[in-house]
Structure formats: C-alpha cells, structure tokens
N, C-alpha and C positions, 0 to 999 in steps of 0.2 A: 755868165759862167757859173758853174756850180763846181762842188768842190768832190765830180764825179768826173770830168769833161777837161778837154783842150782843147783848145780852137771848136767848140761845140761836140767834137766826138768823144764817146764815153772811153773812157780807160780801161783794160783790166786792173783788176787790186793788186796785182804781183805784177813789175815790170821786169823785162829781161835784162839785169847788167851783164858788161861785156867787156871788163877791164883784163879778162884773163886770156881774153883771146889775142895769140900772137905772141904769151909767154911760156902760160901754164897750159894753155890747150892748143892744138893744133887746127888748121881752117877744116878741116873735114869733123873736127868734134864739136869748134861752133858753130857747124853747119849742122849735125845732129842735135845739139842743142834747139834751135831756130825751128828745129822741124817738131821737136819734140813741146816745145813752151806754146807753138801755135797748135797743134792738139790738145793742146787741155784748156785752150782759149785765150793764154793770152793774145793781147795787138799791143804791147807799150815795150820801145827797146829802147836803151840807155849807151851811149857811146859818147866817144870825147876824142876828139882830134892828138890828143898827145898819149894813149892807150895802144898798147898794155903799159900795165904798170907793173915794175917799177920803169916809171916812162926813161926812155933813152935815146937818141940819135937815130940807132941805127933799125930799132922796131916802131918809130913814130909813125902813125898812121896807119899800121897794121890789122889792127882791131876793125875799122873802119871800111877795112879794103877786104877782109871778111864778110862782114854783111853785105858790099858790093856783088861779090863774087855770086853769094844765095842769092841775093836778088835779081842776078841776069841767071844764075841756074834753070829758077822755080818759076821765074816770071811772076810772083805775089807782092809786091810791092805792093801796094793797095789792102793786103791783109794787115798790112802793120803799119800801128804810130810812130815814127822813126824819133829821137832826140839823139844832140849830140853836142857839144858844147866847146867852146874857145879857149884856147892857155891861156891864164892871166901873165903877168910879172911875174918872173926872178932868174935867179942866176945862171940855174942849172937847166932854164931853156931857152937860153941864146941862142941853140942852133935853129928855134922855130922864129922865122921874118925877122933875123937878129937881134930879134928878143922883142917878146908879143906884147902890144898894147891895144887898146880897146879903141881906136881911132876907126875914121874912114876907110880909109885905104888896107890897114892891118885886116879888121874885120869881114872888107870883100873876097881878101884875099884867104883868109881861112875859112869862109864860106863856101867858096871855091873848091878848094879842095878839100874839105868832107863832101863836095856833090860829087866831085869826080870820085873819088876814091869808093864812094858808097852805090856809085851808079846811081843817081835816081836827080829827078830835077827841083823837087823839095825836099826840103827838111822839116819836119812838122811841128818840132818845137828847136828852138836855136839857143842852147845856154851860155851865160857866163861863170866859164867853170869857177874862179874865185875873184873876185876881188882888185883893180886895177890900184885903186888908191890904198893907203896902209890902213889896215883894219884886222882882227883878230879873230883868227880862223884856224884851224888842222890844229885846234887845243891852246890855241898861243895865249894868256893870260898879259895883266898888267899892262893896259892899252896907254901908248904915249904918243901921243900924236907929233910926230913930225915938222918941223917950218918950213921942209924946204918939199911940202907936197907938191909934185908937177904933173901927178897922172890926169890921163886926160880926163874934161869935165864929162859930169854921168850924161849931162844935156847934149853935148856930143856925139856918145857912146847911141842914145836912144835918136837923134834923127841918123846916122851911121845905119841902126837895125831897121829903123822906117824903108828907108832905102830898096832895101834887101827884104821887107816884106812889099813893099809896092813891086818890086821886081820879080815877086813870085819866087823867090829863091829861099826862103822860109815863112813860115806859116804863123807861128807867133813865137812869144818870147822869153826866157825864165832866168832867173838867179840861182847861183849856186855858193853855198860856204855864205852866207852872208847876212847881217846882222839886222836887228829893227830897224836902225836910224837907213840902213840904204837901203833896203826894203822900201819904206817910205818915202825916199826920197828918189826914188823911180816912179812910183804910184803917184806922186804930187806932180811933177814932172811932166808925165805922161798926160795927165789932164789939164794941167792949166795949158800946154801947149799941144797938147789932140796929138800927141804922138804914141805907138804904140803901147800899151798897155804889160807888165810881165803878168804871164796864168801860173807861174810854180816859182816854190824854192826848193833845189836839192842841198839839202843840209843832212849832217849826221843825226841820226835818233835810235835808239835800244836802248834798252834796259840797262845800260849802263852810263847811259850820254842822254837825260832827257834835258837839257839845256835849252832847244825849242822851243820849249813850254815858256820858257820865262819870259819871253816878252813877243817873239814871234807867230805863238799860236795864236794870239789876238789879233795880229796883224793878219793871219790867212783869216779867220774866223769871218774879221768885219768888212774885208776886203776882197774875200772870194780867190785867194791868193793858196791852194795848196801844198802840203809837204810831198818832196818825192824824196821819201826818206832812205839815205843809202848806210850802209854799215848798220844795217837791222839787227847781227847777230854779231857786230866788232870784231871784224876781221876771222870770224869762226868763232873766238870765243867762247860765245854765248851755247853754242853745238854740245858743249862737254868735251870736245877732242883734246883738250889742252889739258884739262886737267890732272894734277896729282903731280906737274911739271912734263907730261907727256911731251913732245914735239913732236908728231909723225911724220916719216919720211913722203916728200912733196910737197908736203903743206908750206902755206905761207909763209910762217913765223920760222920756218927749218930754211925758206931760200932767200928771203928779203928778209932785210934790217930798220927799214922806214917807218916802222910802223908802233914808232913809242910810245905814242900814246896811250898803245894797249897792253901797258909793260907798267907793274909796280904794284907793290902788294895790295892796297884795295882794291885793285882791279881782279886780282883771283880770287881775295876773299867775296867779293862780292858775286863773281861769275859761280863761284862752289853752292855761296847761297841759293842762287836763281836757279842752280841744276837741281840741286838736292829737295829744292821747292816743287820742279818740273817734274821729279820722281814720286815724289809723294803724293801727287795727284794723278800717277800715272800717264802721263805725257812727258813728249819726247823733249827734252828742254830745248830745242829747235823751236819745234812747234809750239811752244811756250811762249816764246822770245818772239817768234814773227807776229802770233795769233792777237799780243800786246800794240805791237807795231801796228798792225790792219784794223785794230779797234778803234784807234782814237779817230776822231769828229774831222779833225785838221788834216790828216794823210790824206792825199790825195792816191798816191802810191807806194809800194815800198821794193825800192830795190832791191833784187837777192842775184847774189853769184855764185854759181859754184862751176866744179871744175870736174865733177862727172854726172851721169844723169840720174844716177840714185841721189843725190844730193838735191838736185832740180826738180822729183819728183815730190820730195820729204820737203822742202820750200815751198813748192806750191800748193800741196796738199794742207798748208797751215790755214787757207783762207776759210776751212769748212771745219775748223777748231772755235770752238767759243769755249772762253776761260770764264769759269765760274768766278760766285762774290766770293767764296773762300781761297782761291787762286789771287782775284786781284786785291784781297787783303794782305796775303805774303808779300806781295809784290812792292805793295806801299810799303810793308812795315820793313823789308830789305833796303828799297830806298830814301827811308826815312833815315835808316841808321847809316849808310855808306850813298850818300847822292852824288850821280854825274861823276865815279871815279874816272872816266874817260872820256872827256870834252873832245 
C-alpha cells in the first residue's frame, strides 16, 4: 500500500463527507452533490452508520440510505470508493444493537445494514468510527485509565472484520479518533496473527488541531497507514464565516450545540490569524486551510462537507492551490504562538 491507494485503488485527494445528509441537506441535494464531486473527479465518499449528525434515533441511517438511493438511480457504483464506519460506545446510542460494541455478532450486524441501506454488496473500506475501550478522543484531555475495562479485546474485534472481509462484504479496514498506542496495537495484531491489516486513520487535523503530528504521522509514515483527515476547516471555522462573532442563519454553530471544542477564545483568536494570513496573500482562507491539509506527506485524504455546491466547488478547487514559503512561515509562526487550540 502507498499512502495514495486503498485496497490498491488510488483515492482522489478530496473525499466526499456526508454527515449532512439527512439533516442539513435534503436526498435530492446530496444526490446533486454526488453527481457534482464525481465531475470534478472525485471516487472517495465518507459515511458512517449513525449520520447525520447531530446523530439521533429517529434520522440514524439516513445519510447512508441517500447514497443507496444514487446508486440504484445512476447505476455507478463502481465509480466510487464507498467508506463508512461503525458507532463505537456510549450512552447516547443505546438505541443502536442496544448499545454498539465492536464484537462478532454487533459488527455483522451493522455491516449488514450499511449494505442494505447503501445498496451495494461491498463496502470498500469498513471504519471504526471511535474507540471501543476508554481512550481520549473528540478533544477529551487527562487520560485515566479505568480498572474495570470490559470492552471487547482489539484481537476479537480484527478476526470479527477477517470474517466480514473473507465474506466479501467489505474490502479492507481503517480506524477512526484514535490514538498511537491503538494504532499499533492493530498493526502488531494483524501481523503476528495474518489477520487483516487497517490502510487509514480518520482523525481530526487543520490548522487549528495538528495533534496528528505528534506521534501518529510516524505511525502512517513507517507503516503505510494514512490520514483521512476530517474537520479540515473545524466545523467551518477556518472559511472566515464566523468571524467578528457572526453566526449565519443555517450554519452549523446557529443549529447544533455539540460542537465545543470549537468554542473559546484561542480558538477565534487563532482562526482571525489564519484568515487575516489567507488575505494577505490573497487567498481564500478556505482554500488556505484545506491547500495546508492536502500538503502534508501523511494525508492520505481530506474530508470536506458542505451544505451547498458553491461551497463543494471552493473545497475542491483547493487541491490546485499551492501555498508558498512565505504562506507556510505565517502558518508556523501562528501555530507556534497558539498550538492545537481545538484537539
């Protein structure tokens, strides 16, 4: 594997996320979506069994059941690399297999239904959206490890996806939200006992959350293991739309409340920088933001969402951006002074 490829086919550099389908966008706008991201070349779409978000009961699987719907429209399945990913643990998704764990049985059964739901008889890459055992992710700080850990073991988990890739019911395998030591301790795993192998981590990364870097990009580097980096512009962020205390009517941060991490004052003083930076070299601080994101060595891809198709067009248009040395000296000396205000 290289750190261009899945399951040996190459990626585009910009994947389509598609957490807003089913909330913020209607099936006929991510179906124009779909038709518009596969005209400018992408083949990589991003999905997750408990989407849209903010995930809930009564729209779980919705997201999923949209690209079903295009792909028995258009009949192109085959034009595109599909990913999609499995709830880990917690509270607030009991009503998924009363309450999702990374087991046997769990696992077949939400494989299952991302095929139905998606129409198609694989899945091309199979995630674990976060984390089964307690580990520190969505910004959590101050790791204390627990005594009475019971989640199921990873070596379970990995012959569980074996299963389910000898079955032809996904293709290969990735992590998401998750940290060096379990990174590694899938990749050890996998080889001392020939069980599948993970090719991705979706983790968070932009310019305001390079956290990655710290111990993870040597893990993709020497391992062949890349980033499929989501929240490239921090929940918009990064756009400029927020600033000055804006909130625009639709926008995320005006309809959901989940999203703290991207809430406190270094986090705007540091987003004003990064804009004001993006101005003064005359780009779009978008295009700034992602064109950082699609540089580095370790991305494998970078997720973008948006919620109309100007948005999607100014997202994908970032891959034919290259950011000069005097660009990426701002950039250092911004996150030299204010690092990682949004883990």
């Amino acid at each position: 594997m290289s750190l261009s490829t899945i399951n040996g086919h190459n990626v585009s550099k910009i994947c389509l996320g598609t957490m807003t389908w089913g909330q913020q966008n209607t099936e006929a706008e991510a179906h124009a979506q779909i038709d518009f991201a596969l005209e400018q070349g992408i083949n990589f779409m991003d999905a997750a069994e408990m989407y849209p978000v903010p995930p809930q009961a009564a729209t779980q699987g919705r997201t999923e059941a949209f690209i079903g719907s295009w792909f028995k429209k258009t009949g192109k399945r085959s034009d595109w690399l599909l990913a999609t990913k499995a709830t880990g643990p917690r509270e607030e998704f009991a009503y998924l297999r009363e309450g999702p764990r990374f087991n046997r049985a769990q696992l077949i059964e939400a494989v299952n239904g991302s095929l139905r739901r998606c129409q198609t008889d694989h899945i091309d890459l199979y995630q674990l959206h976060w984390p089964e055992r307690p580990a520190n992710c969505f910004g959590q700080r101050g790791y204390i490890h627990p005594d009475d850990d019971s989640s199921t073991p990873i070596e379970e988990t990995l012959r569980a996806l074996e299963t389910l890739v000898r079955d032809g019911k996904i293709r290969s395998i990735g992590l998401s939200n998750e940290t060096p030591w379990g990174a590694m301790t899938f990749l050890q795993l996998a080889e001392k006992a020939g069980l599948p192998r993970i090719q991705s981590i979706q983790n968070p990364y932009s310019l305001l959350n390079r956290t990655y870097e710290i111990g993870l990009a040597e893990v993709s580097h020497h391992e062949d293991v890349g980033l499929l980096a989501y929240s490239p512009l921090a929940m918009g962020l990064l756009s400029g739309k927020y600033r000055e205390g804006r909130v625009p009517e639709g926008s995320r941060m005006a309809l959901f409340s989940r999203f703290t991490r991207y809430e406190g004052e270094p986090v705007l003083t540091a987003t004003d920088r990064y804009c004001a930076l993006a101005e003064e070299h005359d780009l779009s601080p978008t295009q700034m933001a992602l064109a950082f994101v699609n540089s580095r060595s370790f991305v494998l891809s970078t997720i973008i969402g948006a919620t109309t198709i100007g948005q999607l067009e100014e997202n994908i248009r970032s891959t034919s951006v290259t950011l000069s040395r005097d660009v990426l000296r701002g950039i250092h000396a911004i996150h030299k002074q204010i690092p990682d205000p949004a883990p």
